[in-house]
C-alpha positions in Angstrom: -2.7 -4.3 11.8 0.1 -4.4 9.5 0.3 -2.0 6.8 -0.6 -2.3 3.2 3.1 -2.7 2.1 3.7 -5.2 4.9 1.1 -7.3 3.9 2.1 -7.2 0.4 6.3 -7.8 1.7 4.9 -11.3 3.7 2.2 -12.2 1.0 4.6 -12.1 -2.0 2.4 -9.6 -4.0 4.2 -7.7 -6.3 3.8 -3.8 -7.6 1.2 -4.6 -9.7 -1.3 -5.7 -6.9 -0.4 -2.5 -5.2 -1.1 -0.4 -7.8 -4.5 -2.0 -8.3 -5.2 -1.3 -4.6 -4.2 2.5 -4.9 -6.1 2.8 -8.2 -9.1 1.2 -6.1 -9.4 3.5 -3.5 -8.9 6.6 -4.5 -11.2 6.1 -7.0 -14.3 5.9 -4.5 -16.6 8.4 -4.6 -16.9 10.6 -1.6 -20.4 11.6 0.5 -22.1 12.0 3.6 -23.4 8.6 5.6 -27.0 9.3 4.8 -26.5 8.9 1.1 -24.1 6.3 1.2 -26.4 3.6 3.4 -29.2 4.7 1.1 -27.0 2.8 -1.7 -27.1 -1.5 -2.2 -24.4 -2.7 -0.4 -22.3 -3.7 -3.4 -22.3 -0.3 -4.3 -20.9 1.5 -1.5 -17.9 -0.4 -2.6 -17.0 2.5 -5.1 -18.2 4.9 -2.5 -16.3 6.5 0.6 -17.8 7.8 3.7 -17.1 8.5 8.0 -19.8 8.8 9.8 -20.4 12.6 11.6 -18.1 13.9 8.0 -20.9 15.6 6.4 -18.8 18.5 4.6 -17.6 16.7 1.3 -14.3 18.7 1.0 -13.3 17.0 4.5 -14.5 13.6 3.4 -12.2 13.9 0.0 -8.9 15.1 2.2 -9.5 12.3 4.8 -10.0 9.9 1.8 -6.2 11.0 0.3 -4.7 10.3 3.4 -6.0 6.9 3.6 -4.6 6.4 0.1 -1.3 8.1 1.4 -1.5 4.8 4.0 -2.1 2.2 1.4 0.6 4.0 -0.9 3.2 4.7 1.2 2.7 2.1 4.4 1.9 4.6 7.1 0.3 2.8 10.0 -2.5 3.6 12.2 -1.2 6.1 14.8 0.0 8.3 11.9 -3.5 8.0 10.3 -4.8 9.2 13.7 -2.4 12.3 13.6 -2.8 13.2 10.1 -6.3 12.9 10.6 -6.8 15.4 13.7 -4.6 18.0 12.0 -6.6 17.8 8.7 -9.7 18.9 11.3 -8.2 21.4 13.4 -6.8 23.2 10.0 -10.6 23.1 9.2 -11.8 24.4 12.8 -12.9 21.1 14.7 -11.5 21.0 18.4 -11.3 18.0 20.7 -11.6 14.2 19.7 -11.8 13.0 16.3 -15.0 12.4 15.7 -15.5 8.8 14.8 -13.5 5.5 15.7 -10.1 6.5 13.9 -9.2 2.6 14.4 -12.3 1.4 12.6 -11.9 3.4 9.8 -8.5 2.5 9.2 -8.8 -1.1 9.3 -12.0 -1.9 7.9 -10.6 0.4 4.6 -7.5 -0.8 4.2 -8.6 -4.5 4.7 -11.4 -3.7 2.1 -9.1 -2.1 -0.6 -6.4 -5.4 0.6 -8.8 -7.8 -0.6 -10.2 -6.0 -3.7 -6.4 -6.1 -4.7 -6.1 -9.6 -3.7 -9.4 -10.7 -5.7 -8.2 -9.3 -8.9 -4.8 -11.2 -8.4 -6.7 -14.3 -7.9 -9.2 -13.9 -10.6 -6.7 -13.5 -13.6 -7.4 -16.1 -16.0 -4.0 -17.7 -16.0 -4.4 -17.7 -12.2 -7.7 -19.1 -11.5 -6.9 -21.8 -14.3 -4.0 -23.3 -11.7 -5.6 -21.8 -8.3 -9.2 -23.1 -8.9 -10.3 -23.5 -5.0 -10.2 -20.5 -2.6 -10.3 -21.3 1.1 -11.4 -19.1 4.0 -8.9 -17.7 6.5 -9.9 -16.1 9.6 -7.8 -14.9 12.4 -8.1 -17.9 15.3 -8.2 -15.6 18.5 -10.8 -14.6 21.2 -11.4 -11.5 19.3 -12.8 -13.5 16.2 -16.5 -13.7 15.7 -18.2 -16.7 16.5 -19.5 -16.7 12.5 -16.6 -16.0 11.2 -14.3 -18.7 12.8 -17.2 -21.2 11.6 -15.9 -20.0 7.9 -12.1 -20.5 9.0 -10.3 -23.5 6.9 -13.8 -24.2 4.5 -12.8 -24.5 0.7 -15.2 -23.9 -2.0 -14.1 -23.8 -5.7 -13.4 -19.9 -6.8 -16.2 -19.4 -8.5 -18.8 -20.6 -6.4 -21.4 -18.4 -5.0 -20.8 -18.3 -1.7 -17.8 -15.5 -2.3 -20.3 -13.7 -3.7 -21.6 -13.2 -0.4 -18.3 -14.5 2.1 -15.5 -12.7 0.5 -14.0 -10.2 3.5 -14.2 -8.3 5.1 -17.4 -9.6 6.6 -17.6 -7.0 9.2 -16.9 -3.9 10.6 -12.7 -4.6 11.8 -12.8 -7.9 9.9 -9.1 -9.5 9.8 -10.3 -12.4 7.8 -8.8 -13.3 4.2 -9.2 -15.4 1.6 -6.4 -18.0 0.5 -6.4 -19.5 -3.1 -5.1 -23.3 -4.1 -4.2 -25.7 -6.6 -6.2 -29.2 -7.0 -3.0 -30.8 -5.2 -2.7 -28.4 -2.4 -6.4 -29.3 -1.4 -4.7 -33.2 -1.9 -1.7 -32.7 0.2 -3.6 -30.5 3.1 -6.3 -33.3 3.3 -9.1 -30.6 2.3 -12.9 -31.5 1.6 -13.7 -29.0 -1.1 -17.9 -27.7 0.2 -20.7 -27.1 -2.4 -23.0 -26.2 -0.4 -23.7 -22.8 1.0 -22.9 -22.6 4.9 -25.1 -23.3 7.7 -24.7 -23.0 11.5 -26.6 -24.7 13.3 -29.4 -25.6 11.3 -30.0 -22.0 9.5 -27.8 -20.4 7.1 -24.4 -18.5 8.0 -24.1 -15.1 6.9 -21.8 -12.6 7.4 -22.3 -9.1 9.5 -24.9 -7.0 8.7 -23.9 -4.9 5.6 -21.1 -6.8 4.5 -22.9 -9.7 2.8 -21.0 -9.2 -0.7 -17.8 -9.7 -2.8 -16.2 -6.2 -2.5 -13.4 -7.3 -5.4 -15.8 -8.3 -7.7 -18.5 -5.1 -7.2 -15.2 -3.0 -7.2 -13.9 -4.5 -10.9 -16.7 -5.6 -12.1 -19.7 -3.2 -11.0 -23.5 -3.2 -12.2 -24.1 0.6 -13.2 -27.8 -0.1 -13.4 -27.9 -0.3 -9.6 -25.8 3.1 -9.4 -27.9 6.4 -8.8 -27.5 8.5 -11.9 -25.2 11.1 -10.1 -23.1 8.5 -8.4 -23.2 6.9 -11.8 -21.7 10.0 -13.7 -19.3 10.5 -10.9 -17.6 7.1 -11.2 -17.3 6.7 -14.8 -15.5 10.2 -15.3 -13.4 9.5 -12.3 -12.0 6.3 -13.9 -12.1 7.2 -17.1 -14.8 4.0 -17.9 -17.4 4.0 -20.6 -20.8 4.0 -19.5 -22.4 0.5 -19.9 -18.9 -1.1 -18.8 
């Protein structure tokens, strides 16, 4: 997977999208698995967790070095490195203790296209860019449901990004591309209303990633947040309660 500065070098994005990404992530709010899939799956957006990480100390250094990845482009074997000396120095021996590779991709993809939502979703963007179209990756590693969502175009603000805006699984390499009324023209696009369907029933994403993780991340509904959690997020960005 390329790295966050990559992606932003071949995409065009400029610092302010990477800042937005950083501020994103290291904003989450660390704790232990069992807490975290208590919570609605919007709202694990603004929380961070590996699974068999219980110790919360751990959990917040692992989190800084995946913001040291987004921040300053380190890839995954470094993230594998860093990660095995941060639990040695803390007395864990042998294997790291969860899928290094899934961690790193599914998180930085996430905080990718909570960056990439707010981009698309600034006014004077989404007034020129009103139709967003589904890109997945076209290779035998692709989900079968996913690929069905490769190429459709639905305008921006339809719901179905509220439920198909990637990742949409667990290593999902899928993003999300926006256009102008003439690109749709030009590329000979049919612009869909209606929610997806494969083969007769509806198509939904992987199991826990059935939401818009850019628009729960900017734009998150505190009544669903446990009061602690709650607490926790406002004073760590610095938001008023209520916004």
């Amino acid at each position: 997977m390329d790295s966050i500065w990559d992606i932003s070098v071949k995409q065009g994005f400029d610092d302010e999208w990477l800042k937005d990404v950083i501020e994103y992530f290291k904003n989450k709010i660390p704790m232990n698995s069992a807490e975290f899939y208590k919570l609605a799956q919007d709202v694990r957006v603004n929380a961070f967790t590996i699974s068999h990480i219980t110790l919360l100390d751990v959990l917040k250094d692992l989190q800084n070095e995946l913001t040291k990845a987004i921040s300053q482009g380190l890839t995954l074997d470094d993230f594998k490195k860093n990660s095995k000396d941060i639990l040695q120095r803390r007395g864990w021996t042998g294997p790291l203790p969860y899928k290094a590779d899934n961690v790193y991709r599914t998180n930085i993809q996430t905080a990718y296209m909570v960056g990439r939502w707010k981009q698309m979703t600034d006014p004077a963007v989404i007034r020129h860019r009103k139709y967003w179209m589904y890109d997945a990756i076209n290779d035998t590693r692709t989900r079968p449901t996913h690929l069905a969502m490769d190429g459709k175009v639905y305008p921006a603000e339809h719901p179905v990004w509220d439920q198909w805006y990637p990742p949409n699984g667990f290593r999902c390499r899928c993003s999300v591309i926006s256009l102008t009324e003439e690109d749709v023209k030009r590329m000979g696009l049919d612009v869909d209303e209606s929610m997806p369907v494969l083969a007769g029933t509806p198509l939904l994403p992987d199991k826990g990633f059935a939401t818009n993780p850019g628009k729960a991340a900017w734009q998150p509904d505190l009544s669903k947040y446990p009061e602690g959690l709650r607490n926790a997020y406002l004073e760590k960005t610095g938001r008023k309660n209520g916004l």
